[in-house]
C-alpha positions in Angstrom: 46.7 128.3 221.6 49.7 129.3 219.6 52.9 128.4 221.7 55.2 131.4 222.6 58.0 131.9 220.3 61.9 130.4 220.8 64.4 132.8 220.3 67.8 132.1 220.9 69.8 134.6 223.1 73.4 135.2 223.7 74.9 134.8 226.9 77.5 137.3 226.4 76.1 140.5 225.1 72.7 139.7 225.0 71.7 139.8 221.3 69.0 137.5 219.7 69.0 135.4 216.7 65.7 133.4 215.3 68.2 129.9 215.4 70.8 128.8 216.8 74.1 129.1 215.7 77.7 128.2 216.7 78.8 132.0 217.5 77.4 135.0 218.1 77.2 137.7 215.1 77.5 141.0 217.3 80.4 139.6 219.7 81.9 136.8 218.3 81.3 134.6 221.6 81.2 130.8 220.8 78.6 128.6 221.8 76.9 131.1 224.0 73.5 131.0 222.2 70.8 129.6 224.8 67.0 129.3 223.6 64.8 131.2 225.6 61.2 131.2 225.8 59.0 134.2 226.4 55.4 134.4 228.1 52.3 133.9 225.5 51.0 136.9 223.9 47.8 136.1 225.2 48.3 135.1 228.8 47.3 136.5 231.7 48.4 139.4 232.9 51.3 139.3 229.7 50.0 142.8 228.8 50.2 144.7 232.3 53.2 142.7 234.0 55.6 146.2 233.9 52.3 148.4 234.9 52.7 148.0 238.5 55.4 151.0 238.7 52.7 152.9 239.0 52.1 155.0 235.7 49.3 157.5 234.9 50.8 160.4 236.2 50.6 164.0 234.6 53.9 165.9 233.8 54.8 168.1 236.2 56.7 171.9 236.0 60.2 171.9 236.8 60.1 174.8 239.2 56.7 173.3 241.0 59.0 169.8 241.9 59.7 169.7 246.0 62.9 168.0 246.4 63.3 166.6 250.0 66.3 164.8 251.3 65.9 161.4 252.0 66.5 160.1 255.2 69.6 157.4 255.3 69.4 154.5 257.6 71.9 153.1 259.0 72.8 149.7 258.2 75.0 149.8 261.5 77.8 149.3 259.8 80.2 152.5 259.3 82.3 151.1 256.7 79.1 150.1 254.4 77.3 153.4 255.2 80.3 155.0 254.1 80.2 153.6 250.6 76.6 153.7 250.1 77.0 157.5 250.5 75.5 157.9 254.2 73.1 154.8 254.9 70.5 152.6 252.5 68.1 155.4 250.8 64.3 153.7 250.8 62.9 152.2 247.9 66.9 152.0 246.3 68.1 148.7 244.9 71.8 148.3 245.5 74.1 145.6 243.5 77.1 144.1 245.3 79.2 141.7 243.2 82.3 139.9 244.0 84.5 136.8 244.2 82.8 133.6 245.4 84.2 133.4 248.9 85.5 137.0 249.2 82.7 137.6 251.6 79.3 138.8 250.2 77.3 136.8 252.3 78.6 137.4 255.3 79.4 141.6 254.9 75.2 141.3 253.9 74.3 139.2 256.8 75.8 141.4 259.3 74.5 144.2 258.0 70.8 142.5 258.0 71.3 141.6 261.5 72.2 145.4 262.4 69.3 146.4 260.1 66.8 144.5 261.8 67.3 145.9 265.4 67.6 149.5 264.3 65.1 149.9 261.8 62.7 146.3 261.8 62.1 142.9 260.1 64.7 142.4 257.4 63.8 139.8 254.9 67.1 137.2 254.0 66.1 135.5 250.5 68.5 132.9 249.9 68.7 130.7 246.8 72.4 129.3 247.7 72.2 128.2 250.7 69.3 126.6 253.0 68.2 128.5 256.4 70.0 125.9 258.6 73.5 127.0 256.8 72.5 130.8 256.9 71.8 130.2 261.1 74.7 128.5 261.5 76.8 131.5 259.9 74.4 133.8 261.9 75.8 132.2 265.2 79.4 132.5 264.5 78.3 136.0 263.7 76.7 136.3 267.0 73.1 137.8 265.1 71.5 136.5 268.3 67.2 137.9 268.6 67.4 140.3 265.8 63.9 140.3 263.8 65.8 138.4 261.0 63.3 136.3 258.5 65.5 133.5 256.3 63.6 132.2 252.9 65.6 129.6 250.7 63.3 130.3 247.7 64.4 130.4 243.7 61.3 131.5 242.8 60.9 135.3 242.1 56.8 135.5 242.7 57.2 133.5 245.6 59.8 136.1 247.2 57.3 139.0 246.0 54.9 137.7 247.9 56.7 137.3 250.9 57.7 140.8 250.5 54.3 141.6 250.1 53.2 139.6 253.2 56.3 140.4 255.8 56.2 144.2 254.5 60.4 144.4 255.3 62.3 147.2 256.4 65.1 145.7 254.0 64.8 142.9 251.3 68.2 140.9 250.8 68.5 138.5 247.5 71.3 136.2 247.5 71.9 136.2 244.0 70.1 137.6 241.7 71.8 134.5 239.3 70.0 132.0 241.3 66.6 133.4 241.1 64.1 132.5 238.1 60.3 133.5 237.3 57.6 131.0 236.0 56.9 133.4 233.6 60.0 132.6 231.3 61.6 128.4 230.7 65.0 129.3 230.7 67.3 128.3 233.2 68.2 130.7 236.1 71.0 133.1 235.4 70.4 133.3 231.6 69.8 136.5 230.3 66.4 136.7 230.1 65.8 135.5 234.1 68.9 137.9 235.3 66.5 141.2 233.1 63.3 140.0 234.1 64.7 139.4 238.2 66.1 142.9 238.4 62.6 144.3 236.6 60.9 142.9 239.1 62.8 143.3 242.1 62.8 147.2 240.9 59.5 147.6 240.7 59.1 146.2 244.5 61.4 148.7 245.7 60.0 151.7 244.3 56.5 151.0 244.2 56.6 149.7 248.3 59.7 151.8 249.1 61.5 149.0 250.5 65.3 149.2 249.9 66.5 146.0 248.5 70.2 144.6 248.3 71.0 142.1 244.9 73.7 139.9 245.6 75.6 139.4 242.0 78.0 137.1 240.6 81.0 138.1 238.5 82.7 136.3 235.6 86.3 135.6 235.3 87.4 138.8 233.8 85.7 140.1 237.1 83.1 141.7 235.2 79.2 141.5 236.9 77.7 138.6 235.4 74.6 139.2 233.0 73.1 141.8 230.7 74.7 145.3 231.3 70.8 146.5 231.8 71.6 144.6 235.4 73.8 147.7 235.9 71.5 150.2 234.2 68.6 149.2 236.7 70.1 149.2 239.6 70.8 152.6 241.7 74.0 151.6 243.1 77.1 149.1 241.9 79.5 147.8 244.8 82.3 145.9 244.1 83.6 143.5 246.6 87.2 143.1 246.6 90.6 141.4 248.3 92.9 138.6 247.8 92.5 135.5 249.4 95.7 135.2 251.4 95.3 138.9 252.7 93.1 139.6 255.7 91.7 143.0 254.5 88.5 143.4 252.4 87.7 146.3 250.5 83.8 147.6 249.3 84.4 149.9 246.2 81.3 151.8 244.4 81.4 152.3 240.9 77.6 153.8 240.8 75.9 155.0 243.2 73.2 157.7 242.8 72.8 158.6 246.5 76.7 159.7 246.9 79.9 159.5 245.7 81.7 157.1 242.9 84.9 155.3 243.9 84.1 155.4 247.3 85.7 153.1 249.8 85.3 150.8 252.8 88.1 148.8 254.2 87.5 145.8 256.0 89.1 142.9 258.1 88.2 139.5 257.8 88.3 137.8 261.4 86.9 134.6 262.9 84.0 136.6 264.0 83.1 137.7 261.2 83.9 141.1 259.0 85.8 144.1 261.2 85.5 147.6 259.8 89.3 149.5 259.7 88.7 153.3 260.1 92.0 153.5 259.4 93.4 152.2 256.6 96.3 154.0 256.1 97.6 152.3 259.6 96.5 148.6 258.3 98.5 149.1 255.0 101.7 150.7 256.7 101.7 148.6 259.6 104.4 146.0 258.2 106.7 148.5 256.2 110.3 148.1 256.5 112.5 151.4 256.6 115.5 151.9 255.3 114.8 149.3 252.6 115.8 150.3 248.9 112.9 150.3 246.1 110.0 151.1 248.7 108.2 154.3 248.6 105.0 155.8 250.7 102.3 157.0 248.0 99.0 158.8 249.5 96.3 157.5 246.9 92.4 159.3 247.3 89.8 157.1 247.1 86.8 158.7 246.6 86.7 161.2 249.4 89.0 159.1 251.9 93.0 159.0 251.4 95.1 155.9 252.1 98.6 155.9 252.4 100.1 152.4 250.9 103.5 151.1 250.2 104.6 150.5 246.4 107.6 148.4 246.2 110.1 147.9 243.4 112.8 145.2 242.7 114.8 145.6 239.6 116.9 142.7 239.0 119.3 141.7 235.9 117.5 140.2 233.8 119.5 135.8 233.6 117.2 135.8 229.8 117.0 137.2 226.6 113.5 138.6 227.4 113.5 141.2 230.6 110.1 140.9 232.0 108.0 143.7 233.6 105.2 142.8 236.1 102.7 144.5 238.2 100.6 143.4 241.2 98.1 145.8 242.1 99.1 148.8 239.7 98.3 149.1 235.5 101.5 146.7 234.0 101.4 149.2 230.8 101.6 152.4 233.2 105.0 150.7 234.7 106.1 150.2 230.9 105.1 153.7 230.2 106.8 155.1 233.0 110.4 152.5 232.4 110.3 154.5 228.9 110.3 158.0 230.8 112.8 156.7 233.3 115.1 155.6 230.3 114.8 158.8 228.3 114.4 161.6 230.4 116.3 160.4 234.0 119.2 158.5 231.9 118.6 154.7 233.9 119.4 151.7 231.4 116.4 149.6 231.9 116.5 147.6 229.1 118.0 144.4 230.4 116.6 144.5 233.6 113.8 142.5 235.2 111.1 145.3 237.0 108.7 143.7 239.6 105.8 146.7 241.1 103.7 145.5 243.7 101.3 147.8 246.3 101.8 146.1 249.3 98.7 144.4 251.0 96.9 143.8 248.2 96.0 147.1 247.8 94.9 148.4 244.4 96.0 152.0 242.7 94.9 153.2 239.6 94.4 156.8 239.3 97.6 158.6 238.1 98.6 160.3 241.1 101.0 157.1 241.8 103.0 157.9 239.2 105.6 159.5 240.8 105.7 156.9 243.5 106.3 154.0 241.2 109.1 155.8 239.6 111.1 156.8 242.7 110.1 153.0 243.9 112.1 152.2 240.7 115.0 154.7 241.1 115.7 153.4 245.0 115.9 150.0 243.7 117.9 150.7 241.1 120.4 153.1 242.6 120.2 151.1 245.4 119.7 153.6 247.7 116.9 154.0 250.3 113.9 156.9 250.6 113.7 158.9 254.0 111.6 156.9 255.3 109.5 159.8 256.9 108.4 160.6 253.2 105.6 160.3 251.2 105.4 161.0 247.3 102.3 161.6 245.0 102.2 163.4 241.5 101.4 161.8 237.9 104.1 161.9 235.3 103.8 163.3 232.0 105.9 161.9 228.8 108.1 164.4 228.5 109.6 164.1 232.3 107.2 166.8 233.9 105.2 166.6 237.2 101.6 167.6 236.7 99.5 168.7 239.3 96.9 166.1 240.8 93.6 167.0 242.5 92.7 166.7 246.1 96.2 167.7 247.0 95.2 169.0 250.1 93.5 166.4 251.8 96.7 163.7 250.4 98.3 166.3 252.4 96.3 166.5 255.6 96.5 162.6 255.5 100.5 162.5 255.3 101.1 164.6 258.0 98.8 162.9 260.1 100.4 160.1 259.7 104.0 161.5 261.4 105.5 161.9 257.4 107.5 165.0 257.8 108.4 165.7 254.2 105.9 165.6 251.3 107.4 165.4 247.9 104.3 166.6 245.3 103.9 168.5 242.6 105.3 172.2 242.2 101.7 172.9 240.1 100.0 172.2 243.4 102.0 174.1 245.3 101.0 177.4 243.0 98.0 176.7 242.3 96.7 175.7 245.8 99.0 177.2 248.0 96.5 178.5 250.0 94.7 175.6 251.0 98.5 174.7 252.5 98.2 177.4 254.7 102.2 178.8 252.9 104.2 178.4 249.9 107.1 176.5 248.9 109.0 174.5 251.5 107.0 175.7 254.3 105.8 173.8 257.1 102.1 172.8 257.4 100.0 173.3 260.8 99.0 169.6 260.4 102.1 168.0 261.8 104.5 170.4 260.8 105.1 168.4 257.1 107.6 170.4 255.0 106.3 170.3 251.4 108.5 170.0 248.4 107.2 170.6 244.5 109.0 169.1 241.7 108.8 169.9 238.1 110.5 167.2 236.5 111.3 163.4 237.2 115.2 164.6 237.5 114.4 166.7 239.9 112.3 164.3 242.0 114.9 161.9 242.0 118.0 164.3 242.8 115.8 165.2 246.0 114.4 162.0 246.8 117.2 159.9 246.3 121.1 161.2 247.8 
């Protein structure tokens, strides 16, 4: 029997070559070529492998589909169920990547544990760790009875079949890097294995309609590790996030096609395990100074939940040649964007001065609705001079000075005020455009709190009103 073909595949991006070579000729990646080894045309079962989907349909009218809505469950876990959009949808396969040690193992075992009382067996596939480690995390967790199976198994078919056997409410791999198949002699984590894993575990999830949860690992641009079909196949992407020396946790969706994108869930690690925070405004403000110079309140959305966080600015003369900009937490080139509107349109002489931005707790912003925060942060600092400190600032800054209106004013608004801020400084585009939703106009108060809200047009005018 002929023996199956070698073909060399890259690491990186994926792309084949008949031999190996030193770097890849679609991405340029050095020494990531990796022979891999396919299944033998004529082998058993090499033709039908991808059949068991369950094909043969006939096409159906548009008009004659029923669409019914599919019930959630619960993973018992608010700030989980708030990311995946509601609860785990049967027969979807969610992805969660992340640091190693952020937290994946545990946020998943917890949830399994929760799983398992609610809604039945929940199958724990492990091929990191050995069921006396997982157990021994389980009882710091306190998991206690819960109808919780453990398998430390590598082996894809051997999983499948104890899917197949147990019949799970809920399937959880632990990684998806880790696992292999007979069917294919490269190593586990390769490109190939990572495809074929996710193929597999796919067709398990739709064709028995058990929801299944992929562990993934992430490379050190922080980037899911793997083929980008990983993400293709899957239904829904979760991004584990935090920094080490910070408590707090944070779940962020960047797919999902049971709810929203960019949802969030906040989390505190504790000795006990992973703490939801269903209030994470609180757990970001809870350590902010008043009265201090260069620190401003911005209320960032979220997906559908607004935060409030602290951005803090230190502008110092600069002792070298070379005055150096950084940025924890917020895009470095949006501070150098906004240091060049600062300089030309507000008149401050930045050009010899050292500018540090960080959003306090390790907190993340990127949409442009911080704009305006960052640049008052930077003003304070500058002028020396301290915001009120019951007031909060959102808006995104244009090039030529101007305030332009952000979306979701409203609920930043709603958040604010509950929060006791008693002055809102957003902008004026808002204000006329959505006035409504504000329940009055310009400078009125709001019934939520009694907030008075303050548009701005221009960065001059934000900073004559914000900073006295």
């Amino acid at each position: 029997m002929k023996p199956p073909r070698a073909v060399f595949v890259c690491q990186e991006c994926g792309a084949q070559a008949p031999k190996w070579m030193g770097r890849c000729t679609e991405c340029g990646a050095w020494n990531s070529l990796v022979e891999e080894r396919g299944i033998e045309a004529g082998a058993p079962g090499s033709a039908n492998r991808y059949a068991q989907l369950g094909a043969g349909g006939s096409a159906r009218l548009y008009a004659e589909v029923d669409v019914a809505d599919a019930v959630r469950l619960s993973t018992g876990i608010d700030e989980f169920d708030r990311v995946l959009g509601g609860g785990v949808v049967p027969g979807s396969l969610v992805l969660l990547g992340g640091e190693p040690g952020i937290g994946k193992s545990t946020l998943l075992l917890q949830a399994a544990a929760h799983f398992a009382r609610a809604a039945g067996p929940v199958l724990y596939a492990s091929g990191e760790e050995s069921e006396h480690q997982i157990k021994s995390r389980g009882d710091r967790l306190g998991v206690g009875e819960a109808p919780l199976y453990l398998l430390s198994e590598t082996c894809i078919e051997r999983i499948l079949e104890e899917i197949a056997r147990l019949k799970p409410a809920l399937v959880v791999v632990d990684s998806v890097q880790t696992v292999f198949s007979i069917k294919f002699q490269s190593a586990p984590g390769s490109i190939g294995q990572v495809r074929e894993a996710a193929t597999q575990f796919l067709f398990a999830a739709k064709g028995q309609n058990i929801p299944t949860v992929l562990v993934g690992h992430v490379t050190k641009d922080g980037s899911l590790a793997g083929p980008k079909v990983l993400e293709h196949v899957v239904d829904t992407v979760l991004y584990f996030e935090g920094e080490r020396h910070h408590a707090h946790r944070v779940v962020r969706a960047v797919k999902n096609r049971y709810g929203a994108v960019s949802e969030l869930g906040v989390f505190e690690m504790t000795g006990a395990g992973l703490r939801p925070v269903p209030n994470p405004s609180k757990l970001f403000l809870s350590e902010r100074a008043s009265g201090t110079p260069g620190s401003s309140v911005l209320c960032c959305v979220e997906g559908s939940r607004p935060i409030l966080v602290e951005v803090q600015a230190l502008v110092s003369t600069s002792t070298y040649g070379n005055a150096r900009r950084m940025a924890i937490g917020f895009d470095q080139h949006r501070v150098s964007l906004l240091l060049a509107v600062l300089e030309k349109r507000a008149g401050l002489n930045l050009a010899g001065d050292d500018v540090y931005v960080n959003i306090a707790g390790g907190m993340s912003v990127e949409e442009p609705a911080a704009d305006l925060s960052v640049v008052a942060a930077i003003a304070s600092s500058v002028r020396n001079r301290s915001l009120a400190p019951s007031t909060a600032v959102f808006g995104e800054v244009g090039l030529s000075g101007e305030i332009r209106g952000i979306p979701q004013a409203a609920l930043r608004v709603r958040e604010a005020a509950q929060m006791g801020f008693t002055r809102i400084v957003m902008p004026a585009a808002n204000l006329d455009r959505d006035g409504g939703s504000f329940q009055g106009g310009r400078g009125s108060p709001t019934p939520a709190g009694g907030a008075e809200l303050v548009g701005v047009r221009t960065v001059g005018e934000a900073l004559d009103l914000l900073i006295t």
